[in-house]
C-alpha positions in Angstrom: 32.3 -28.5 64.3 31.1 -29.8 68.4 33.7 -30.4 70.6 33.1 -32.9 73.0 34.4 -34.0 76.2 35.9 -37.1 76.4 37.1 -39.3 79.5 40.3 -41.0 79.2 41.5 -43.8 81.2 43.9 -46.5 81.6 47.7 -47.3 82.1 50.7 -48.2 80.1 49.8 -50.0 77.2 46.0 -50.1 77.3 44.0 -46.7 77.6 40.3 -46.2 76.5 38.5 -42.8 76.1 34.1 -42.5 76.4 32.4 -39.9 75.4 29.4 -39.4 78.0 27.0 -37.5 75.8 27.1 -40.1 73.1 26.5 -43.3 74.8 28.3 -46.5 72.7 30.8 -44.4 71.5 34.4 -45.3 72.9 38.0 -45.8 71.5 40.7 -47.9 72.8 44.4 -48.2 72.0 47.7 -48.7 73.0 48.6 -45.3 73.6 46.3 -42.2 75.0 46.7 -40.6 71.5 45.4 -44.1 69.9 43.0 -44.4 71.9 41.4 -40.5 71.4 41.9 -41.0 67.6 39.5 -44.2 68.1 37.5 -42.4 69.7 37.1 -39.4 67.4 36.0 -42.0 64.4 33.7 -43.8 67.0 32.2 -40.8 67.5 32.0 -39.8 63.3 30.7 -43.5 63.6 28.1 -42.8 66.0 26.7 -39.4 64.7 26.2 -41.3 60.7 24.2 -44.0 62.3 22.2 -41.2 63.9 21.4 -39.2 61.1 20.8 -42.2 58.9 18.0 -43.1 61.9 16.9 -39.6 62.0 17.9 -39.8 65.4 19.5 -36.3 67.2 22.6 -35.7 68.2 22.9 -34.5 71.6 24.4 -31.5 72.0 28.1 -31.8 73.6 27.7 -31.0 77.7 30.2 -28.3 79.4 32.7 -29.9 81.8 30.8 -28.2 84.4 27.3 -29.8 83.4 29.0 -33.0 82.9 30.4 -32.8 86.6 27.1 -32.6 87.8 26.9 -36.4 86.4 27.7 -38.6 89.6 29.1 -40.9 87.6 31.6 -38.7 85.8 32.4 -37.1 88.6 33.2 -40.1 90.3 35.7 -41.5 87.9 37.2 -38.0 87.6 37.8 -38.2 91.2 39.7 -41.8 90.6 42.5 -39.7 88.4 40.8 -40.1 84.9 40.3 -37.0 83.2 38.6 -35.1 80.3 39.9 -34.4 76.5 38.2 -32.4 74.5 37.5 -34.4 70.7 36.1 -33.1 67.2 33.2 -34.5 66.4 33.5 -33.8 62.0 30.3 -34.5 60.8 29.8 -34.8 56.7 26.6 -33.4 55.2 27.0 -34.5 52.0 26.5 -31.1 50.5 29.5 -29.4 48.6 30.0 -25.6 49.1 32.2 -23.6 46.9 34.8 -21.8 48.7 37.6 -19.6 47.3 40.8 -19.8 48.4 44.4 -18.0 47.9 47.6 -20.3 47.4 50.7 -19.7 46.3 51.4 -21.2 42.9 53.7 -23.9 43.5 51.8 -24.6 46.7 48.8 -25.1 44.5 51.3 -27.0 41.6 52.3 -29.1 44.5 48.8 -30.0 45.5 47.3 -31.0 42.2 50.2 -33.4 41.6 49.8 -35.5 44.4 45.9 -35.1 43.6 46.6 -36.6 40.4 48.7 -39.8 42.3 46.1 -40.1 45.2 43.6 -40.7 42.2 41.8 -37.6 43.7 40.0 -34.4 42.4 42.1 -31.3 44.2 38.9 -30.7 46.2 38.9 -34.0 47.6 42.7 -34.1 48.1 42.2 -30.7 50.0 39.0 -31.9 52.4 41.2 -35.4 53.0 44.1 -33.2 54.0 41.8 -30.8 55.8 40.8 -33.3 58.0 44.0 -35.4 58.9 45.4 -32.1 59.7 42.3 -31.0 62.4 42.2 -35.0 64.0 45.9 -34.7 64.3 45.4 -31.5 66.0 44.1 -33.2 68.6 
């Protein structure tokens, strides 16, 4: 998984985040968290229309680099400043992995599975991934 760097923006109420290495992809929302979550699926968003283009995705810039960017560093200069975001890419390739869990972890797991509708390897990459985006 690429990290890249975001810049976020805005006031009370209305905040916005671009991501300079991946031009078109932005997120907006009402609060700074909103808006980085936006721009996190902009970003999944913007990497599947890539690869369904055969496009490449550029690879994420250091802060450093991306202060060399007159642009960048200008509005870092007006108070905005950078946040680093996931970009989760699918490949849509399974791999098997092999994991340890305690039993009524695992118990636990399956049932909701079962609920969600889900196969416990789906329920586990679901839960996989809200947990790294709300890392964030």
């Amino acid at each position: 998984m690429a990290y890249y760097f975001g810049i976020i923006d805005g006031q009370d109420g209305v905040y916005g985040v671009r991501v300079p290495d991946l031009p078109g992809a932005y997120g907006a929302g009402d609060t700074q968290e909103e808006a980085v979550h936006s721009a996190i699926a902009a970003m999944t968003e913007w990497a599947k229309i890539s690869q369904e283009d055969s496009a490449p995705i550029p690879a994420p810039r250091s802060i450093s680099d991306l202060m060399r960017d007159k642009d960048v560093a200008d509005t870092i200069a007006e108070g905005e400043a950078f946040v680093a975001l996931p970009l989760l890419i699918e490949e849509k390739r399974s791999v098997r992995a092999n994991i340890s869990l305690d039993a009524g972890t695992l118990a636990a797991i399956d049932a909701a599975a079962k609920r969600a509708g889900l196969t416990r390897s789906a329920f586990l990459a679901s839960a996989a991934r809200d947990k790294i985006l709300s890392s964030v």
